[in-house]
C-alpha positions in Angstrom: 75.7 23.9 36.3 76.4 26.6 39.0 78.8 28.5 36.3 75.9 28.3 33.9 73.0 29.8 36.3 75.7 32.6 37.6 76.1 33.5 34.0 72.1 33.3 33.5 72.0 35.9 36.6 74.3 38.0 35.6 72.5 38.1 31.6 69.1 39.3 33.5 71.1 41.6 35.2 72.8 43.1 31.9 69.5 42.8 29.6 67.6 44.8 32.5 70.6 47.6 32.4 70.4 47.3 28.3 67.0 48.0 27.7 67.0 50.7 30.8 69.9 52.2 28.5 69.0 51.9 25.4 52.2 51.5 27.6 48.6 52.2 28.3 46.6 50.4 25.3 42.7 50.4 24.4 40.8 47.2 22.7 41.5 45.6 19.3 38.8 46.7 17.0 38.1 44.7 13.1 40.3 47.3 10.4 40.7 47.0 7.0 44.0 45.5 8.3 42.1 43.1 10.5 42.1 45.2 13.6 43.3 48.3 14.5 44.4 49.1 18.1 44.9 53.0 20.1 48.4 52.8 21.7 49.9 55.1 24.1 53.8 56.2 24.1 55.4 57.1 27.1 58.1 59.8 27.3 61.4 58.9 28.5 62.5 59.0 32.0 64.6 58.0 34.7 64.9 54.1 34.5 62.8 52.1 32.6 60.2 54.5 32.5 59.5 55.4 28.2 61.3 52.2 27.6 57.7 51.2 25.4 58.1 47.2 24.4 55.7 47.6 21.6 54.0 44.6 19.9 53.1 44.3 16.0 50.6 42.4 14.1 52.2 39.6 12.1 51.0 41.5 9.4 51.1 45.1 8.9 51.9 48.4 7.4 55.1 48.7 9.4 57.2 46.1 7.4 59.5 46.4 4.1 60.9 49.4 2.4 59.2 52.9 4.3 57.9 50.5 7.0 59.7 52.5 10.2 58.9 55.8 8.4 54.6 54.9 8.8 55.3 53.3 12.1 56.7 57.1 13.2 53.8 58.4 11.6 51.4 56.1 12.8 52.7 56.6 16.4 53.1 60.8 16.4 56.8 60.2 16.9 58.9 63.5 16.7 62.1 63.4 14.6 64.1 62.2 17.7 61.8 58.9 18.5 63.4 56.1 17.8 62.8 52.3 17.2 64.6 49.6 18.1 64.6 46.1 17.0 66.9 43.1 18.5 67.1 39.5 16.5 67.7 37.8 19.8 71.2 36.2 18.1 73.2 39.7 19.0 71.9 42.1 17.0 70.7 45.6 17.6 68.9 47.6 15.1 68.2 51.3 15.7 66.1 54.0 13.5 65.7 57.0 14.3 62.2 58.9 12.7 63.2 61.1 10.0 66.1 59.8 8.9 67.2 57.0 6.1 65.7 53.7 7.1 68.2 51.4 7.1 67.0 48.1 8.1 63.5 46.6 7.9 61.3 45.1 10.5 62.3 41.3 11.3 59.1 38.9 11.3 58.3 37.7 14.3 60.3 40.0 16.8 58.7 43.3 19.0 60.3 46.5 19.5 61.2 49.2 21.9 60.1 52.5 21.3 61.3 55.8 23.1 59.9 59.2 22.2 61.4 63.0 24.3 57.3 63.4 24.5 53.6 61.5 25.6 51.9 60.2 22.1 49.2 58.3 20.9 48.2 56.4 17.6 46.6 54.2 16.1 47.8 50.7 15.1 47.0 48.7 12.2 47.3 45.1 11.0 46.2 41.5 11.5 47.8 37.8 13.2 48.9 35.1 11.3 47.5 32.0 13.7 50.0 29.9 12.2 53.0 32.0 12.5 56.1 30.2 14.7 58.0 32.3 16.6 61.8 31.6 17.9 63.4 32.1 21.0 66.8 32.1 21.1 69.3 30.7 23.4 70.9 32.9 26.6 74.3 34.0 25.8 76.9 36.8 26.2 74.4 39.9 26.4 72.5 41.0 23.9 72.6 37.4 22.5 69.5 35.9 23.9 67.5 39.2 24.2 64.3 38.1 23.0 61.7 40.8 23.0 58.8 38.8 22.2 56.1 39.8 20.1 52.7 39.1 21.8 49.5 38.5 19.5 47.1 40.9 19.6 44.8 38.3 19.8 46.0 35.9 22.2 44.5 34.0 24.2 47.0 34.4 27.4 46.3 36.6 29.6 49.4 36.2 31.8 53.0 35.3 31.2 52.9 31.8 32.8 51.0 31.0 29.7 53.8 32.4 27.2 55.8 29.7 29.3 53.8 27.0 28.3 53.4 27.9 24.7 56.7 28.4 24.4 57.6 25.3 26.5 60.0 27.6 28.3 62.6 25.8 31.0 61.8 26.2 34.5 64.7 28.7 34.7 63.5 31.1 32.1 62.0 34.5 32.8 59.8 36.9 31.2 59.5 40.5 32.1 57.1 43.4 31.5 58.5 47.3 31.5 55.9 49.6 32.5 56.6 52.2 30.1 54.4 54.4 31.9 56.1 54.4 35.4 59.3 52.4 34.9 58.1 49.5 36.6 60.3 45.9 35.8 57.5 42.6 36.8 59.3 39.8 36.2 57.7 36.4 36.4 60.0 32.5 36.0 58.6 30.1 34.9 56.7 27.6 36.9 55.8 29.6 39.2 52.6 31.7 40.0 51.8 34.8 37.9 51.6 37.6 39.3 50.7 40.6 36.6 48.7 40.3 33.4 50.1 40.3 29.7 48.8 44.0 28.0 47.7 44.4 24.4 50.2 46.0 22.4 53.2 45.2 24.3 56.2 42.9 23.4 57.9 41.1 26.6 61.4 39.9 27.4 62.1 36.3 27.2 65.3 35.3 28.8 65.7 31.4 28.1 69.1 29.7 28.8 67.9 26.0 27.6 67.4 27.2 24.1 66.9 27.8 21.3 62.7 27.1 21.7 60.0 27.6 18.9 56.9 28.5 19.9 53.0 28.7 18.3 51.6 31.1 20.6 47.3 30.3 21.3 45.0 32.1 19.4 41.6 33.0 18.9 
């Protein structure tokens, strides 16, 4: 048991450093999509800081063949801004705007976004209420980075309830990256919360009693 929460330390540890290596939002408003949503990118910087955890729609423009290429679009990303997608089970996918897309969106996952420059745009797309999301296991990093995709329309406001959606352990963790000052919140689970969830932005799960499935609340 001791080996197992060392190893779980030392995984926070390396996730932190991996997404640090590797966002201001207005309301949700009805869309031909559904609902459509103003999203601020923050530049890079030192740390965390333009490290955006962005959260999609379970539907959207974003997805299938010439998805990534709308999202850069869609988000005023220069021909350097990039996207990055993780499937929790150790892979990393990376696109870079103007290039060949090579991979497409995975349902169910968020993103990271980073961008040499401040942008804003306008989001598009709607939830499914039934959708089932999957978080995966705690392993050798990245396995068990879940960057989790947060409803638009949720009815949590703080991560505690993501912990009891998810019916996370009482050692899991999930952690907010201020994209705008490089600030890391973490909350585990069980305990009292301490920051809000934003609109727009994805989280990171860290669970090492998994895998879990989880039907976030919705309105």
């Amino acid at each position: 048991m001791a080996g197992r929460h060392s190893l779980r330390r030392s995984l926070v540890i390396t996730a932190c450093v991996l997404l640090a290596v590797f966002a201001v939002v207005s309301t949700a408003e009805a869309s031909n999509m559904g609902f459509k949503l103003n999203k601020q990118v923050w530049s890079q910087g030192a740390g965390s800081k333009g490290r955006n955890l962005l959260s999609l729609p379970d539907n959207s423009p974003y997805k299938g063949a010439g998805g990534l290429t709308t999202l850069c679009t869609a988000l005023g990303l220069g021909t350097t801004g990039q996207i990055v997608q993780w499937n929790g089970l150790g892979g990393i996918f990376t696109f870079t705007c103007g290039q060949v897309q090579t991979f497409n969106l995975l349902d169910g996952k968020g993103l990271m976004i980073t961008n040499p420059t401040d942008q804003t745009g306008i989001l598009v797309g709607s939830d499914n209420p039934s959708a089932i999301y999957t978080i995966e296991d705690l392993g050798a990093s990245p396995v068990g980075t879940n960057i989790f995709n947060v409803k638009w329309h949720t009815i949590c406001t703080d991560p505690q309830c993501l912990c009891t959606d998810c019916a996370l352990s009482a050692t899991a963790t999930v952690t907010r990256f201020d994209a705008q000052n490089g600030t890391v919140l973490t909350h585990t689970c069980g305990q009292v919360a301490l920051w809000q969830l934003q609109l727009g932005e994805a989280v990171l799960i860290l669970e090492d009693n998994g895998p879990k499935t989880c039907r976030p609340s919705h309105f």
